[in-house]
C-alpha positions in Angstrom: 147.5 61.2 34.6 148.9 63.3 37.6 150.5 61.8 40.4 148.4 62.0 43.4 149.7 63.6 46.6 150.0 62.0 50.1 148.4 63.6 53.0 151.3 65.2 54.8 149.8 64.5 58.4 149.0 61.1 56.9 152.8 60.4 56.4 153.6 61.1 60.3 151.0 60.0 61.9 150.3 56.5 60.8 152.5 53.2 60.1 151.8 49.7 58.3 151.6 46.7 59.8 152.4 43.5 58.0 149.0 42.1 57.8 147.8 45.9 56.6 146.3 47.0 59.3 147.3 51.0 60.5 149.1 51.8 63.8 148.6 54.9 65.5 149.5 56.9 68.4 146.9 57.0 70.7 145.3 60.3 71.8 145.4 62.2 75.1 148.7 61.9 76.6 150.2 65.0 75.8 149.3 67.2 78.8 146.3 68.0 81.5 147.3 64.1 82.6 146.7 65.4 86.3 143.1 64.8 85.5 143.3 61.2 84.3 143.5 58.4 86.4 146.2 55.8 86.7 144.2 53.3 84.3 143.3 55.3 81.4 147.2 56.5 81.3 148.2 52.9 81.6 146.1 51.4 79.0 146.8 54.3 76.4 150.7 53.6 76.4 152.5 52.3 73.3 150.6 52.3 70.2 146.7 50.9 69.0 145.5 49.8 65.5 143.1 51.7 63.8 139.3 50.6 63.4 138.6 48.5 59.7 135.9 52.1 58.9 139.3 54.5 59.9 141.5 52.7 57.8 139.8 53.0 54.3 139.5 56.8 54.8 143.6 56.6 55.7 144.5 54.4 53.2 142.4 56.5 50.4 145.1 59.7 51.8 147.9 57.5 51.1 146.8 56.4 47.7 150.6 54.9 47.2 150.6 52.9 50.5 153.3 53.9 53.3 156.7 53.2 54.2 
């Protein structure tokens, strides 16, 4: 059998925790931030952990886990 290839985007978008669970960068705090408010800028700083329906289409990208 072929090796299967890893999602590229997969590789640097996306780390494992210990338990298995998927960190991610969160979304919307690249630019146009003049139109959020304090709160939502706030609360989207650092890093979140993927939804359980997310993280089997993830994991099925990176079919040999990643590091």
């Amino acid at each position: 059998m072929p090796k299967l290839k890893t999602k590229s985007g997969v590789k640097k978008r996306f780390k494992l925790t210990a338990s298995g669970l998927l960190k991610h960068g969160v979304a919307g705090k690249r630019h146009r931030l003049i139109s959020h408010n304090s709160k939502y800028i706030r609360q989207n700083r650092g890093t979140k952990v993927l939804s359980k329906a997310d993280t089997a289409t993830v994991k099925a990208w990176a079919p040999y886990g990643l590091s």
